[in-house]
The first five atom37 places (N, CA, C, CB, O) and aatype in JSON, in Angstrom:
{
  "aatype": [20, 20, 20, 20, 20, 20, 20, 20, 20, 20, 20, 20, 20, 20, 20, 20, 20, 20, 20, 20, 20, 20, 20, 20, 20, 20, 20, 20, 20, 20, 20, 20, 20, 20, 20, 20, 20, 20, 20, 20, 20, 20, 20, 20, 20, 20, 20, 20, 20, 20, 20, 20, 20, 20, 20, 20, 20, 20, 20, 20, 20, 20, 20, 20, 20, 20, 20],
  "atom_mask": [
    [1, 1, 1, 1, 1],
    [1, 1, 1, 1, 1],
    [1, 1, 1, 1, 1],
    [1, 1, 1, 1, 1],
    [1, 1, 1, 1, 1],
    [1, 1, 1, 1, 1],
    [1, 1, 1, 1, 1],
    [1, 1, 1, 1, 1],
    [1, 1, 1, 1, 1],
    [1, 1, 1, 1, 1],
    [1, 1, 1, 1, 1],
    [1, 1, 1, 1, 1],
    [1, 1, 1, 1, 1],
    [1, 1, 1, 1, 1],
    [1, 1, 1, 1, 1],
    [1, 1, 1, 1, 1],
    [1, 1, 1, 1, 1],
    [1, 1, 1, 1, 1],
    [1, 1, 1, 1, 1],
    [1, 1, 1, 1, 1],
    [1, 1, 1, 1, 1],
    [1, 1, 1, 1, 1],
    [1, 1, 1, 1, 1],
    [1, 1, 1, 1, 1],
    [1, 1, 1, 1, 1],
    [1, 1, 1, 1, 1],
    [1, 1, 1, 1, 1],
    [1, 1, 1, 1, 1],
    [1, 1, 1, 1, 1],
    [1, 1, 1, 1, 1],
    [1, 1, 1, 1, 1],
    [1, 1, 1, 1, 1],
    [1, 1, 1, 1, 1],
    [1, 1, 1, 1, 1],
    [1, 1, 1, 1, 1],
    [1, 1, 1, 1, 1],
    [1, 1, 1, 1, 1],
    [1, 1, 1, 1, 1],
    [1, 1, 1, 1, 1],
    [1, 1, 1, 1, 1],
    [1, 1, 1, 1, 1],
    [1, 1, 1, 1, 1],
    [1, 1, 1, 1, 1],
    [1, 1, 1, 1, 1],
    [1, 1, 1, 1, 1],
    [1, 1, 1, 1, 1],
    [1, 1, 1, 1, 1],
    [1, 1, 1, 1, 1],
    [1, 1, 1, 1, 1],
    [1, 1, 1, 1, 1],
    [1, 1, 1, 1, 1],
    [1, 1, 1, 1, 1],
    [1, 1, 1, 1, 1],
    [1, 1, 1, 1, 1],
    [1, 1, 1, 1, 1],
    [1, 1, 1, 1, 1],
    [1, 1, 1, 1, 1],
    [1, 1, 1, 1, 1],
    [1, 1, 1, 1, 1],
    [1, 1, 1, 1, 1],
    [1, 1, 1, 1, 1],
    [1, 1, 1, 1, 1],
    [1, 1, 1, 1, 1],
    [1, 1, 1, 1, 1],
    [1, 1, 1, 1, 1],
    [1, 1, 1, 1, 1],
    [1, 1, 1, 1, 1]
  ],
  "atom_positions": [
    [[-36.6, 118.51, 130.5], [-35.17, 118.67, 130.63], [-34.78, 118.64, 132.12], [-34.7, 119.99, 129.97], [-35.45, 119.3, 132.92]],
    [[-33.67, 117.86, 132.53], [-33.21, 118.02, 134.08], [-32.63, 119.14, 133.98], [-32.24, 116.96, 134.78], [-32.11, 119.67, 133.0]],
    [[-32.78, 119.57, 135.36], [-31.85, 120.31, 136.2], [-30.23, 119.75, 136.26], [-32.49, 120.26, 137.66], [-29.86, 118.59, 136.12]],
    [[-29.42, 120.95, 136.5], [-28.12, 120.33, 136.25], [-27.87, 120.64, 137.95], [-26.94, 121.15, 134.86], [-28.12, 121.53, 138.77]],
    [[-27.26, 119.39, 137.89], [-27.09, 119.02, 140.2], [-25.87, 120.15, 140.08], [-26.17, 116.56, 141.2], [-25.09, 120.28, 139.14]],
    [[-25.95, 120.92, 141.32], [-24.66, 121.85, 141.93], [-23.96, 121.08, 143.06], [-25.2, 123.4, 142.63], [-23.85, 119.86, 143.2]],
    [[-23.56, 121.97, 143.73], [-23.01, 121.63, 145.41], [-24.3, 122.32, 146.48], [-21.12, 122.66, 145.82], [-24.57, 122.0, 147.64]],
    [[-24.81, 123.17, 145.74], [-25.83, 123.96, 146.75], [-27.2, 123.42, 146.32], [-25.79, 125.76, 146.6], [-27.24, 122.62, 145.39]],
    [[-28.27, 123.79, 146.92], [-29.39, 123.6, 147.45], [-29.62, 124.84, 147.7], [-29.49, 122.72, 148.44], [-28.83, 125.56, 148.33]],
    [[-31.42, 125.44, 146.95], [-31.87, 126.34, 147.16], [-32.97, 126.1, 148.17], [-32.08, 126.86, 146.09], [-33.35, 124.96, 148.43]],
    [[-33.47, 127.18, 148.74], [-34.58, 126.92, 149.66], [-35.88, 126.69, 148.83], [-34.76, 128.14, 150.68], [-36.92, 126.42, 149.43]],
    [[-35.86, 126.79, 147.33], [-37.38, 126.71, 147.24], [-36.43, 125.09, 146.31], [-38.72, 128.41, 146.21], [-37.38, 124.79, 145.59]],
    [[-35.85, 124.54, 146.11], [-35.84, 123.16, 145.97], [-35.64, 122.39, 147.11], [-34.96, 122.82, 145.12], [-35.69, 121.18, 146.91]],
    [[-35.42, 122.79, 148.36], [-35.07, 121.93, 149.7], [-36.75, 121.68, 149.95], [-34.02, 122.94, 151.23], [-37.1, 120.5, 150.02]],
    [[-37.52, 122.44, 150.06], [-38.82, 122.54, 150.74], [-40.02, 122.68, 149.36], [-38.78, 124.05, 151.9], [-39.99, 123.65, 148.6]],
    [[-41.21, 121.34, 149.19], [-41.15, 120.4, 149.99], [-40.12, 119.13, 149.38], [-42.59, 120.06, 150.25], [-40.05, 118.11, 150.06]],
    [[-39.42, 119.21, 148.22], [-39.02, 118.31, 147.76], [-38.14, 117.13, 148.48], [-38.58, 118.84, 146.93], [-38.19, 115.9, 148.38]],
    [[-37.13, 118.2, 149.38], [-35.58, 116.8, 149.91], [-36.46, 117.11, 151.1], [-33.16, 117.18, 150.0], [-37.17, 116.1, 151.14]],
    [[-36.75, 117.67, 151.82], [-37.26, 117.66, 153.19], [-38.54, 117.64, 153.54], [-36.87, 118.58, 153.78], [-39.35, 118.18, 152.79]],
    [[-39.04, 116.91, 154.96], [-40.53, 116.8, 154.91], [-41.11, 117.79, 156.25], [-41.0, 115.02, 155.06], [-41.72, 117.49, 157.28]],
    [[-40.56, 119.28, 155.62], [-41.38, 120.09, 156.9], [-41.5, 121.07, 156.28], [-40.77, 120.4, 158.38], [-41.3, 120.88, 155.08]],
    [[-41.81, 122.43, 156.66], [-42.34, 123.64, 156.12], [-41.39, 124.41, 156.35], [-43.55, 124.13, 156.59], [-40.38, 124.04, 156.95]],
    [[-41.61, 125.81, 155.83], [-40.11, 127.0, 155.61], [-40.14, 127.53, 157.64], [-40.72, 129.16, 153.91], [-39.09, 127.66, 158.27]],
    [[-41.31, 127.7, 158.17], [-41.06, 127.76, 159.38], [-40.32, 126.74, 159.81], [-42.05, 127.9, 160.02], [-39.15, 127.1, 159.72]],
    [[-40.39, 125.54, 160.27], [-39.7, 124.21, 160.49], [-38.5, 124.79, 160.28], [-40.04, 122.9, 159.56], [-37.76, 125.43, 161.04]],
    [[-38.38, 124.41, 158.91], [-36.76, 124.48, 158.63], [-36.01, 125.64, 159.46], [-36.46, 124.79, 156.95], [-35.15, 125.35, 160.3]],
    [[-36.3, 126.66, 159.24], [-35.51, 127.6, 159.84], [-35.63, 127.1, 161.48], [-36.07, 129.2, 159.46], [-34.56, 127.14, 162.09]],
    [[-36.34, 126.83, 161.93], [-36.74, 126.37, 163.57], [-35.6, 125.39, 164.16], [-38.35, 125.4, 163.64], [-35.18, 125.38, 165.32]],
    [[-35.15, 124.49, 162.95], [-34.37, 123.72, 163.12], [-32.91, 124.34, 162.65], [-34.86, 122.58, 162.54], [-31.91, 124.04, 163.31]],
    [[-32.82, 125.03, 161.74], [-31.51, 125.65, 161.72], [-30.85, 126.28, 163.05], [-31.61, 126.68, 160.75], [-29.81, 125.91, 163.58]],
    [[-31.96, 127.62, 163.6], [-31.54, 127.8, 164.63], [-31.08, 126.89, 165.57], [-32.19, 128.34, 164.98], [-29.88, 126.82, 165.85]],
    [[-31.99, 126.16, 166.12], [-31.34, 125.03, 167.2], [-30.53, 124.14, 166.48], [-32.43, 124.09, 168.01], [-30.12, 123.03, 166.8]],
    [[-30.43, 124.52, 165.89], [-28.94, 123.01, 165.28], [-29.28, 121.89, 164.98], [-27.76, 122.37, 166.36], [-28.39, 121.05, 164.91]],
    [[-30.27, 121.6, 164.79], [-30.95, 120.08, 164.46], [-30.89, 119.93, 162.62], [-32.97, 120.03, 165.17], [-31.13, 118.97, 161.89]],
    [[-30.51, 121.26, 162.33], [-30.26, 121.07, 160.84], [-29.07, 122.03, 160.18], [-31.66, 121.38, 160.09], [-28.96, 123.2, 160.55]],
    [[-28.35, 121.57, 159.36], [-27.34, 122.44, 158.82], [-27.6, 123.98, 158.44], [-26.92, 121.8, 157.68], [-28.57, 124.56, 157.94]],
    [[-26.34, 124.41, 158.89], [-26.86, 126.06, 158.87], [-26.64, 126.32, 157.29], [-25.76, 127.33, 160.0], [-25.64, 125.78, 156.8]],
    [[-27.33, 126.96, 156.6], [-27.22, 127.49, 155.12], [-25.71, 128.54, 154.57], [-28.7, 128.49, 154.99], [-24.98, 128.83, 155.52]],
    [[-25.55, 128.73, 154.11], [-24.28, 129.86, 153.68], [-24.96, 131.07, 152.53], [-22.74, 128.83, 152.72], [-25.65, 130.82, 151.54]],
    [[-24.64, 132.05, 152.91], [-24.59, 133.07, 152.07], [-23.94, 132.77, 150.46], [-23.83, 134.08, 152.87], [-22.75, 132.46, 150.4]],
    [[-24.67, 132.87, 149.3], [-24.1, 132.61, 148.25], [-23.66, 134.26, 147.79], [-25.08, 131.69, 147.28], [-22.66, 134.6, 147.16]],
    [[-24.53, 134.95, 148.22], [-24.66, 136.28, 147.62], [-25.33, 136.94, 148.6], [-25.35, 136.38, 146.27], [-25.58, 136.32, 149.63]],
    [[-25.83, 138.56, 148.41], [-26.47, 139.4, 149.11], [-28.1, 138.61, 149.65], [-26.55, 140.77, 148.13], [-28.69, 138.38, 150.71]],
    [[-28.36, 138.38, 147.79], [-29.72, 137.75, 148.24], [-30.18, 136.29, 147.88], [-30.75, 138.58, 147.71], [-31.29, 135.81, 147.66]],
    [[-28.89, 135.73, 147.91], [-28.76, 134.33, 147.8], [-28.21, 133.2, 148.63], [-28.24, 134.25, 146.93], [-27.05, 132.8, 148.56]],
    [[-29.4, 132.58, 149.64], [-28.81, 131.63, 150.79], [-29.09, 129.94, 150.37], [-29.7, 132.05, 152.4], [-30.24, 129.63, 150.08]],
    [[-28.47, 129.33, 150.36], [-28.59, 127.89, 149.78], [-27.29, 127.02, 151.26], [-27.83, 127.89, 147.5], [-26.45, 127.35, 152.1]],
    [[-27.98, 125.8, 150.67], [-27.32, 124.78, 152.02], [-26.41, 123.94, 150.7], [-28.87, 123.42, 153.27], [-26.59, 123.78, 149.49]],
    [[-25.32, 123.53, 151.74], [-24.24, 122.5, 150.75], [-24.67, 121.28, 150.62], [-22.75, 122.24, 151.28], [-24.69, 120.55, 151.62]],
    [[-25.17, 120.76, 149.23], [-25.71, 119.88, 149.14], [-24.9, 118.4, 149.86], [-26.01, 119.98, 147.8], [-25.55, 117.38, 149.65]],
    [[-23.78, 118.21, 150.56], [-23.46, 117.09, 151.33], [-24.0, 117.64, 152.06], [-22.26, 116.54, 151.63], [-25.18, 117.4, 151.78]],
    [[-23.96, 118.53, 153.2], [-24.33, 118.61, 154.42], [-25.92, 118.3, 154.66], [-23.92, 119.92, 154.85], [-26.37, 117.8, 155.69]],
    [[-26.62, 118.66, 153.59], [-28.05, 118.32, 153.43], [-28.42, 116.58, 153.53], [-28.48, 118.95, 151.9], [-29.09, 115.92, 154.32]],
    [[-27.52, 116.18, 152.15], [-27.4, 114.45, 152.38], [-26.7, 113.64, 153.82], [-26.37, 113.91, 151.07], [-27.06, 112.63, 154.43]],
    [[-25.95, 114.24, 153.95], [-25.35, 113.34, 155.55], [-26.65, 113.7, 156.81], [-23.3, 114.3, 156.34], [-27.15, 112.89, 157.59]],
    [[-26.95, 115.13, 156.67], [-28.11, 114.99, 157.49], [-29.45, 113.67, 157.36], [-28.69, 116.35, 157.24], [-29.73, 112.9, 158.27]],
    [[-29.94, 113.71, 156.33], [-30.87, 112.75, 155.77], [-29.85, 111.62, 156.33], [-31.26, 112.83, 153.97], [-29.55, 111.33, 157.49]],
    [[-29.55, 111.23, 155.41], [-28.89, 109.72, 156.11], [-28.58, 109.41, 157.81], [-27.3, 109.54, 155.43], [-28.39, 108.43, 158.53]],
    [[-28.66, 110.92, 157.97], [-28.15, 110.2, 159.52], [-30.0, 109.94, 160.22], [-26.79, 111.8, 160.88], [-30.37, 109.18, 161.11]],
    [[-30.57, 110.65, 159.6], [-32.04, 110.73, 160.24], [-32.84, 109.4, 159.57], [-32.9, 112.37, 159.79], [-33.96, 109.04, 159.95]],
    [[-32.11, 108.79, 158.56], [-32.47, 107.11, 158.44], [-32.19, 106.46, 158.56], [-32.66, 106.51, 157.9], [-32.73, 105.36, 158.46]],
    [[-30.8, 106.82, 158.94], [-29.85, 105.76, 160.22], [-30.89, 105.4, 161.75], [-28.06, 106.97, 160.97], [-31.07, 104.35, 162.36]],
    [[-31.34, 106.58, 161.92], [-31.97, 106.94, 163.21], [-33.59, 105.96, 162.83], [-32.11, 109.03, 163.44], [-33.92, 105.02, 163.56]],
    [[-34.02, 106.18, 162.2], [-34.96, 105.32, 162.04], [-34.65, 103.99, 162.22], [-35.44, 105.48, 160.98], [-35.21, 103.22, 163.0]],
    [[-33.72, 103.75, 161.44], [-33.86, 102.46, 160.93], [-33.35, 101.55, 162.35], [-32.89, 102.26, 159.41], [-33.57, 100.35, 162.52]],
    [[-32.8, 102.23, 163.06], [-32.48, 101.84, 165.0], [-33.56, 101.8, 165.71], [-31.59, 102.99, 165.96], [-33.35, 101.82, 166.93]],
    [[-34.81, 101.76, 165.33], [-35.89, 102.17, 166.36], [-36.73, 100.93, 166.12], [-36.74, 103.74, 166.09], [-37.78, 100.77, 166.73]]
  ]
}
């Protein structure tokens, strides 16, 4: 059975599935800004907006695809 798509993105479906680095990474890159900052869903619930996740990707195969 699929999953039904949201607007959010959890951290244990971002890593390793849409992204190719580890839970250190990711956060490494949140801080410095090289990746979208996540939002609070709840107390103990942090997830990223699933556009902001996709425009990132695309822009990082935009970036490839220039090299």
């Amino acid at each position: 059975m699929k999953e039904k798509e949201t607007d959010y993105i959890r951290e244990s479906k971002l890593i390793p599935g849409i992204v190719p680095f580890s839970h250190a990474t990711l956060w490494r890159k949140v801080k410095s800004g090289e990746f979208p900052k996540p939002i609070k869903l709840s107390e103990r619930i942090t997830a990223w907006e699933r556009s902001a996740v996709m425009a990132w990707l695309e822009s990082k195969t935009q970036e490839g695809a220039g090299k």
